[in-house]
N, C-alpha and C positions, 0 to 999 in steps of 0.2 A: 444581420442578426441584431436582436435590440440587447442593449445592455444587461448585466443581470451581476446580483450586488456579491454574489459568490460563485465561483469558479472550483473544481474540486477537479482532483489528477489521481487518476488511478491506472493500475496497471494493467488489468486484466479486465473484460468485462463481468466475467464471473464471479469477482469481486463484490460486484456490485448488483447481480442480477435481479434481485429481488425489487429495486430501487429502478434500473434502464427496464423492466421486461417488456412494455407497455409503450416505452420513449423510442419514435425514429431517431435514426443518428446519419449520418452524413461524414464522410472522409475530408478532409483539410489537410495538405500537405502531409500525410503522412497517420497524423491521428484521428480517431474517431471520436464525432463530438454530439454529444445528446445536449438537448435542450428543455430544460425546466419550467416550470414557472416564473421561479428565484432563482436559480443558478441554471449554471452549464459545465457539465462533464466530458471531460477527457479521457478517454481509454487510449493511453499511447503505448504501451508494451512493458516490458520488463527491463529492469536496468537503471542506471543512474542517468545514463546516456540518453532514452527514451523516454525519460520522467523529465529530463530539462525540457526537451522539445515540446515535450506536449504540452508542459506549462506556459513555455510563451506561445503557442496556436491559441491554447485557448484563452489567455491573456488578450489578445489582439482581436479574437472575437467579441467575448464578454464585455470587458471593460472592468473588472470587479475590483470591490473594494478588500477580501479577503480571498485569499488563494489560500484551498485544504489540499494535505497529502493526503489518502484515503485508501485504505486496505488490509490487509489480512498482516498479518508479523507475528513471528517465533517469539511466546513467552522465554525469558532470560530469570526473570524474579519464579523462582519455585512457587510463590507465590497465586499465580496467575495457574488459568483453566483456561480449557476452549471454550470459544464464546464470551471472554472476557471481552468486554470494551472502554477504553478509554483514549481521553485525550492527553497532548503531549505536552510535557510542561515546560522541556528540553530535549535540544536534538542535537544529536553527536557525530560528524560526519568520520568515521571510524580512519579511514585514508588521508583526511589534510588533518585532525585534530580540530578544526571549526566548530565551533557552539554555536547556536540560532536558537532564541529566544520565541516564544510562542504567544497566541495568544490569551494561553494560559489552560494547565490542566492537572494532570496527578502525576504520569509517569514519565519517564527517559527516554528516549528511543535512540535506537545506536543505528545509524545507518550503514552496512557491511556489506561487499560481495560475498563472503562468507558466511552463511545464516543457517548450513544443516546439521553443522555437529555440533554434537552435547560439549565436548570440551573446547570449541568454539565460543558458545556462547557464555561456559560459566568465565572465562578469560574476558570476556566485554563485563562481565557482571562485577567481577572484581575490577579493573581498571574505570571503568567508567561512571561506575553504581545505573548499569543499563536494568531496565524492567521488559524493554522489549526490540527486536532486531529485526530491519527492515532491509528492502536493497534500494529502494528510491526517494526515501522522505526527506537526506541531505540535497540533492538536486532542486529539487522541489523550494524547499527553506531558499536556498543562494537563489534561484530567480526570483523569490519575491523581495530578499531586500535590496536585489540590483534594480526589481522595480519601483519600490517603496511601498510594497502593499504588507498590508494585516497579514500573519501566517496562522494558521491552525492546522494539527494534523489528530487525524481519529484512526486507532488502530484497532484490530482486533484477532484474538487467539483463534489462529488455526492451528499451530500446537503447542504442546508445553514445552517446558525447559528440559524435561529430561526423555521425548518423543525421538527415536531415532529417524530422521529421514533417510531419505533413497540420494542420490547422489541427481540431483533434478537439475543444475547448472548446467550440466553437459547436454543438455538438450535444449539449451536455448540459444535459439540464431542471433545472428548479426543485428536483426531488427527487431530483437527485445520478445520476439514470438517462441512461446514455447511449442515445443512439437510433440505432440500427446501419442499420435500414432509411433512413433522411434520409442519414447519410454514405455509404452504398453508393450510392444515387443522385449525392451529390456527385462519388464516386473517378471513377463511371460519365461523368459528364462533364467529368472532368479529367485526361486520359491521363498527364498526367507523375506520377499520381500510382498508378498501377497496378501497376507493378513493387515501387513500394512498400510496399501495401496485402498484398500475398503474404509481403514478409518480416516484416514487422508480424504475422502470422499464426504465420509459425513461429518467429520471435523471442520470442513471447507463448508459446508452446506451450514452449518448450526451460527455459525462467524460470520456468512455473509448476512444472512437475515438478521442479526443483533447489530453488525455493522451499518444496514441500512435503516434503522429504527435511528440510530443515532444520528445519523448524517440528517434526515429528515427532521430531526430535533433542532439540529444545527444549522440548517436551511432557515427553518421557521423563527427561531430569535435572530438570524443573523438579516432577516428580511424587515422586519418591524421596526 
């Protein structure tokens, strides 16, 4: 594969769908990897665990000069809507206390196993002055500067600070994959959680399309 001056790590394809729908991709030890123009993406799973990996797969292919975390995160700042997007201007890995420095933006990002409750997140908002809560953008930050490369990460609102989620951790496997068939059976026998699961749908759909406008933004100066 030839080189390519940016490298981007996301977790989910759906993430990013608007951006891959059109790009073949190809498996590499474990993750899935599209190819760009100017960069090269990694869909490597869910986790902090699956976000390292994927970063150095596609570290070894690419060659790049900036590596992005890239994906959806739980507004923390009241402030913040779905479909908000911005970049990180600090990252907080919630488990060692680690700070990782970026390459420059507006918001916090707290990186937590922890991401679905409301009293979760205003606890990161006080301790940290977090504006938004991820589960892989710490992983992501430590292999770039064990590599020495540029870091940037772009996030964007799939829900707000005060959106109750469904309890979605318990359904993600070993390998970072979530299993959509088990939680649909779940939503299936927990009505209060139905009304939910629809805006979760189009909350996710509004974020990814505003998250790929911006990556593409971030592609385009980051190639010039």
């Amino acid at each position: 594969m030839p080189h390519k001056p940016v490298a981007i790590v996301a977790a989910m394809r759906v993430e990013l769908a608007p951006l891959l729908a059109k790009v073949p991709s190809q498996y590499v030890d474990g993750a899935e990897l599209f190819e760009l123009p100017e960069a090269m993406v990694a869909v490597g799973g869910i986790g902090e665990k699956r976000a390292r990996h994927a970063a150095e797969v596609v570290i070894e292919h690419a060659q790049p000069k900036l590596l992005v975390s890239a994906g959806m995160a739980g507004a923390i700042s009241p402030q913040l809507k779905v479909g908000d997007v911005g970049r990180i201007r600090e990252l907080v890995d919630v488990a060692t206390g680690a700070h990782y420095p970026t390459r420059g933006g507006e918001w916090v990002l707290a990186t937590s196993q922890a991401v679905n409750d409301v009293a979760e997140k205003r606890a990161l908002l006080t301790k940290y002055g977090a504006d938004v809560v991820d589960m892989e953008g710490a992983a992501v930050a430590q292999v770039a500067k064990e590599r020495g490369l540029e870091f940037a990460a772009v996030k964007a609102i799939s829900d707000d600070a005060a959106f109750p989620m469904p309890p979605l951790n318990r359904f993600i496997d070993g390998n970072g994959r979530f299993d959509t068939r088990q939680f649909l059976v779940y939503v299936a026998l927990h009505p209060k959680w139905w009304a939910t699961l629809g805006k979760i749908r189009k909350n996710s759909k509004i974020a990814s399309a505003n998250l790929c406008r911006a990556l593409q933004h971030l592609i385009e100066s980051s190639s010039q």
